[in-house]
C-alpha positions in Angstrom: -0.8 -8.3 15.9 -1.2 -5.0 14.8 -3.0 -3.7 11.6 -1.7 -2.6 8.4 -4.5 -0.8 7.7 -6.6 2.2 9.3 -10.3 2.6 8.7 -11.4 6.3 7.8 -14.3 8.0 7.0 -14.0 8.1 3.7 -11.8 5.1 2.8 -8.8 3.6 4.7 -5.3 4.2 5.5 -2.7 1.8 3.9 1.1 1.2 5.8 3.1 0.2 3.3 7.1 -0.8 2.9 8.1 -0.3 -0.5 11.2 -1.7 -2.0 11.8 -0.4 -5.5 14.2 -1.0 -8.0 13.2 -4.9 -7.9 13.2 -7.3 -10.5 9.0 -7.4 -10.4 5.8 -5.8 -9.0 4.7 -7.5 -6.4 2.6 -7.3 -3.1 3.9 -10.1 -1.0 1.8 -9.9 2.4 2.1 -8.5 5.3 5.1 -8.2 7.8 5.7 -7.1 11.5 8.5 -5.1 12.0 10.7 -4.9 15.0 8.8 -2.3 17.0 5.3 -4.8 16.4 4.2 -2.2 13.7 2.3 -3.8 10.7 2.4 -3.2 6.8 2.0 -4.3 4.2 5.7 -5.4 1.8 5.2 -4.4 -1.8 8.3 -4.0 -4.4 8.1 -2.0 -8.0 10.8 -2.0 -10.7 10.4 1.3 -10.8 13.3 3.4 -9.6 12.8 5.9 -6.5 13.5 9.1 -8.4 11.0 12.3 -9.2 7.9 9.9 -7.6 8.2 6.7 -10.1 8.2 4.7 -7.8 5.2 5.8 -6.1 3.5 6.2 -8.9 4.2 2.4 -10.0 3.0 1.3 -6.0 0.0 3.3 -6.5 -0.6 1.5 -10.1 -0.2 -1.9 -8.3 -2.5 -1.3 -5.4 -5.4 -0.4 -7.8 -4.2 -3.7 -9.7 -4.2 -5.7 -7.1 -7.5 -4.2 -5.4 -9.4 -3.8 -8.3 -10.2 0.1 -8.0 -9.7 2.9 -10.1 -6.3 4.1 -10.0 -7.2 7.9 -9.0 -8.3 6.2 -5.7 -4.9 5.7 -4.4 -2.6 8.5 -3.2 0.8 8.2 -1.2 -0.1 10.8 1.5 3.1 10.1 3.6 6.7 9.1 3.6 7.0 10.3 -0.4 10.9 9.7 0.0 10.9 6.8 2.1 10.1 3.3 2.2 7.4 3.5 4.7 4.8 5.2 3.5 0.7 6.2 4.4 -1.4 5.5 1.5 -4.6 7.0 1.3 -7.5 4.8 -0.2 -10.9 6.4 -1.3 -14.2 4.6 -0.9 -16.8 2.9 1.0 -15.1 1.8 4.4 -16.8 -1.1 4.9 -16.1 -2.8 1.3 -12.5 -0.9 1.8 -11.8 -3.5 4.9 -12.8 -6.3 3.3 -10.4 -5.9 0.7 -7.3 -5.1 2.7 -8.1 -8.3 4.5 -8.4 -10.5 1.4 -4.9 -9.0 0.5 -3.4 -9.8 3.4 -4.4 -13.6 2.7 -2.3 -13.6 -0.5 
C-alpha cells in the first residue's frame, strides 16, 4: 500500500480527500483509491465556497495533530477534493504522527 503522506525537508506532505458540507468534522482514516493511491478521508461542515472549507480542514488537522494551526497550508487542489497539504516541522516527529493518525 501506498503512503498518504510524503516526507520533506522541512515537514511532510499530506494527501487528503475532503468531503465538505457534512454533518461533522471528522478524519476517518485512510483509504486506497482505485488507481492504489493513498489519502487520507476527512469531512468538514464547512461549505466549499471562497476557501471555508479548507480553512475548516486545515483547523482540523492541527486539532487532530496537535500543532499550531499556522503549520498547515493546502498547497494543492484548492477547488478540489483531493488536495496536497503542506505540514511544517521536524520530519521525523512529523512521521510519527501521520502514522498514529492513520491508526484512528
Amino acid at each position: 500500500m501506498a503512503s498518504f503522506f510524503k516526507e520533506r525537508d522541512d515537514g511532510v506532505e499530506l494527501y487528503v480527500r475532503l468531503t465538505p458540507r457534512s454533518s461533522k468534522d471528522a478524519v476517518e482514516g485512510v483509504e486506497q483509491a482505485a488507481d492504489e493511491r493513498c489519502h487520507l478521508a476527512a469531512r468538514v461542515r464547512a461549505v466549499p465556497e471562497k476557501g471555508k472549507a479548507n480553512a475548516a480542514l486545515e483547523k482540523l488537522l492541527a486539532a487532530e495533530l496537535g500543532i499550531p494551526r499556522n503549520s498547515i497550508k493546502v498547497v494543492a487542489g484548492a477547488t478540489s477534493r483531493l488536495k496536497t497539504i503542506r505540514v511544517a516541522g521536524n520530519t521525523g516527529e512529523l512521521a510519527k504522527l501521520m502514522m498514529e493518525l492513520a491508526r484512528r
